[in-house]
N, C-alpha and C positions, 0 to 999 in steps of 0.2 A: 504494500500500500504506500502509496505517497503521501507526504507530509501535508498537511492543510497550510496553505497559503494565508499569512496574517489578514486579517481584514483589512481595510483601507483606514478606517478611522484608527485603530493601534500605531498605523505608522503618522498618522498625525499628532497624535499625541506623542508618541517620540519626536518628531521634531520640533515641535514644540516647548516639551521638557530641555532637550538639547538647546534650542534657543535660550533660553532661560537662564540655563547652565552658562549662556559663553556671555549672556548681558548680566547678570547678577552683579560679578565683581566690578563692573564700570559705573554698575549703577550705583551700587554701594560707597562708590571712591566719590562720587558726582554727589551723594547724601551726605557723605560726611566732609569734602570742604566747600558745599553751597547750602544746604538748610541748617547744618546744625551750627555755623555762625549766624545765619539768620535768627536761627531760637535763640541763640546766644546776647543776640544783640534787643531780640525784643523783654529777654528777658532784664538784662542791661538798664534798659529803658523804666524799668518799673523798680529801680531801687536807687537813691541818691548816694553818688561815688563823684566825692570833689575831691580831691587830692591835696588841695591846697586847704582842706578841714577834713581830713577823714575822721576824724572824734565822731563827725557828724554821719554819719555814712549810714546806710541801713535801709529797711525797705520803705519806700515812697507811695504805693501803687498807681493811681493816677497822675499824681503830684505834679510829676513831670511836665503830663499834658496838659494839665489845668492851668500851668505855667504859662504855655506856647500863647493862651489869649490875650494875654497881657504884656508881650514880648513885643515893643515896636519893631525890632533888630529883625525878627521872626519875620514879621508883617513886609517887613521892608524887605529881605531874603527872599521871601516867597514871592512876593512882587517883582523884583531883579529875575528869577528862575522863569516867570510866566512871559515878559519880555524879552528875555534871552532867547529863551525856547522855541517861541514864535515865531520870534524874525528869524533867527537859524535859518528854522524850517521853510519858512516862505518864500527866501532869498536862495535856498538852494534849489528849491524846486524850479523855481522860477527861473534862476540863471542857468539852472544845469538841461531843465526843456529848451532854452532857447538856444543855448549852446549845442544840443542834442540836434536840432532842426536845423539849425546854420550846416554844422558837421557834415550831414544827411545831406547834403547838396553839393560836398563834396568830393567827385569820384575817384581822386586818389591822395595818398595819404594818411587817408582815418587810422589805418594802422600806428603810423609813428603819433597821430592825435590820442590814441586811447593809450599807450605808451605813458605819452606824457601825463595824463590826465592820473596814472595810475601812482606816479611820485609822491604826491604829498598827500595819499591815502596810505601811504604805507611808514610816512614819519611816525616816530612816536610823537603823541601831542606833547610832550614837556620840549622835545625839543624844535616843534613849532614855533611854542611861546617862547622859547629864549631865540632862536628864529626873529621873530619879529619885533622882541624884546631890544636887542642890541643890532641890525642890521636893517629894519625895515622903518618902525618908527623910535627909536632912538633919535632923543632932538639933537637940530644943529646937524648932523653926518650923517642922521637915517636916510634910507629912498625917498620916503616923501616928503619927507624936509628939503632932499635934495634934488628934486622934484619942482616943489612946490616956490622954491626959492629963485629957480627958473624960470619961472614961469611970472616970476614979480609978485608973491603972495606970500605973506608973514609966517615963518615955521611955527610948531604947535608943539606944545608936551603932550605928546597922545596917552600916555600911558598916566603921565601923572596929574591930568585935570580932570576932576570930578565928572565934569559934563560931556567929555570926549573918551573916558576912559570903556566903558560899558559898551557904545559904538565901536571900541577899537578890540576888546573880544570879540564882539559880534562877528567884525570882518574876519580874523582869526579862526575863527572856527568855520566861518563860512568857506572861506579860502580852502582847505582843508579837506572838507566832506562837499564841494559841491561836486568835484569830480566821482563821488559814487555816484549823486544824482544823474549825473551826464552819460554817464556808463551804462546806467540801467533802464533808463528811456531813450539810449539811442540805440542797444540793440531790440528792448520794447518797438519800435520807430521800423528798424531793418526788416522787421517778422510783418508788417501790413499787408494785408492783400492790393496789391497796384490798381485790380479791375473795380475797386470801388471808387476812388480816384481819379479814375477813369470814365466812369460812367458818372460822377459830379462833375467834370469837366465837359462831358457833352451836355448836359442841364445846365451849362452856364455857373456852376457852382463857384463862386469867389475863392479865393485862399482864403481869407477871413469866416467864411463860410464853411471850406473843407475842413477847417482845425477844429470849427469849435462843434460842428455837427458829426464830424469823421473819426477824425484825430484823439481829442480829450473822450469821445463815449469807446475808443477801443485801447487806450492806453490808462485807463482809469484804476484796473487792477494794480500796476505798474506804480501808477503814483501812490495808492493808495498804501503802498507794499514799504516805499520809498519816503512816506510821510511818517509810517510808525515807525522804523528802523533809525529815522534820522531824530524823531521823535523822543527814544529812548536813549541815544546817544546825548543828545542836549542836558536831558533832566541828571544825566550821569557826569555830567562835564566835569574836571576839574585840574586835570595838569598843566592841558595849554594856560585856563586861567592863573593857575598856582605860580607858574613859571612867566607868567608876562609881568601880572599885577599883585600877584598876593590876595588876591580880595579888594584892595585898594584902589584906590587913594580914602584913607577911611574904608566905607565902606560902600563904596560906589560899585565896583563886583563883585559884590562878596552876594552871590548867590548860595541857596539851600544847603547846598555841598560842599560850600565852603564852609561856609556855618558852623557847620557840625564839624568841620574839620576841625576849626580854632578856637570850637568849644570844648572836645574836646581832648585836644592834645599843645592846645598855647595856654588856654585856660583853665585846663585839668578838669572839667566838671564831665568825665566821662558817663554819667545815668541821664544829664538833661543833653550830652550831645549825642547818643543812642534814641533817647525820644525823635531828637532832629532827624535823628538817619530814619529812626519806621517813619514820620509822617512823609517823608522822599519817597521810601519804597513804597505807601499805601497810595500815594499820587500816580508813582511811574504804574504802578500796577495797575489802578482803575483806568488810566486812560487808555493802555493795554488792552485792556477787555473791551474799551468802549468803542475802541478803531478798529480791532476784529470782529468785534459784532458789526461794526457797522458795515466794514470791509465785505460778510458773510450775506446780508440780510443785500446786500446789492448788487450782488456776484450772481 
């Protein structure tokens, strides 16, 4: 007699079990240094640890956050991070589609274009901001000073005036990541079907016409993909800042994540700057959820 042949569901569960078997241990390595700092840190958050009074030290529970209402430095932080944020994002989508669309019309080249575009995606952001720190707006001898002096127009302390410092991250960071923008809506842009195009151009269909009827409803997944990622990159920011301004001049970028940074480890109050850090992750995370829901419910 011959042997009965396993059923077909046994060998899926074998492989299945075998899957398991070869994910387990990455998953496990991926639990232990990404959630249990997280627990770490929420727990962190719910007990007061100043260093410069540890006498005082011990559990808080809310304290913390009851704190954050009455914090203008908070209010102002959090206000810095939603301005920051935004323009980021707006200015890279915006310069990196038009850039995308200009490219696109050029029929050789794009190769050593995307080449370049892929340079200052691959700096580490600290050495951006010393980048731009010493070499670009550096008064008196930076580029745009030395620019700007050319052209018959008064040099600036970008970095160290209140009202130009927050503008001059901005560009920083936008300079930076708009090349991923560019990258992902021009080959978004390369994948079009030509015969729709094509057949708007026999309807007399404008260019102004074919982009915003054509264009934007089939590259929408693209941007939408390209608004969360650059999204979550923003709310995380903080070396190019660290390394251009410090937070500074005062507190003119000292956004959320800086915050927390120099609260604490300049001003030791490690329990109220772990608060800081969960209300970042509960922000980055809901609007997370709020751009793939809405990414999903359009798709």
């Amino acid at each position: 007699m011959t042997a009965e042949r396993p059923a077909p569901r046994s060998f899926e569960a074998q492989e299945r079990r075998f899957a398991l078997a070869l994910l387990a241990p990455a998953l496990a390595v991926l639990l232990l240094i990404t959630t249990a700092p997280l627990v770490y840190l929420g727990w962190t958050s719910l007990h007061r640890i100043d260093l410069a009074m540890p006498w005082l030290s011990g559990f808080a529970g809310l304290d913390n956050y009851a704190r954050l209402g009455g914090d203008p430095r908070f209010w102002n932080s959090l206000a810095l991070t939603g301005v920051y944020t935004v323009s980021t994002v707006v200015l890279q989508v915006v310069i990196g589609l038009s850039l995308a669309l200009l490219v696109l019309q050029i029929p050789r080249g794009q190769g050593l274009l995307r080449v370049a575009a892929i340079l200052p995606i691959v700096l580490a952001p600290v050495v951006v901001g010393l980048f731009w720190r010493t070499l670009v707006l550096a008064p008196d001898f930076g580029l745009v000073d030395m620019v700007s002096r050319a052209l018959g127009l008064p040099g600036q302390n970008w970095l160290g005036d209140p009202q130009l410092a927050l503008i001059s991250v901005i560009a920083i960071h936008t300079w930076q990541w708009t090349p991923f923008a560019f990258l992902v809506l021009l080959a978004t842009l390369a994948t079009l079907p030509p015969d729709v195009y094509e057949a708007a151009r026999l309807d007399r269909a404008g260019a102004w016409q074919r982009f915003v009827h054509i264009t934007l409803p089939l590259i929408r997944p693209a941007v939408v993909m390209v608004v969360i990622l650059r999204m979550m990159t923003a709310l995380s920011a903080f070396a190019a800042i660290f390394a251009a301004t410090g937070g500074g001049p005062g507190s003119a970028t000292e956004i959320l994540n800086l915050y927390a940074y120099r609260t604490s480890f300049t001003e030791l109050n490690l329990g109220y700057g772990a608060s800081l850090a969960m209300v970042l992750l509960s922000i980055t995370m809901a609007i997370s959820y709020l751009m793939f829901r809405l990414r999903k419910a359009r798709s």
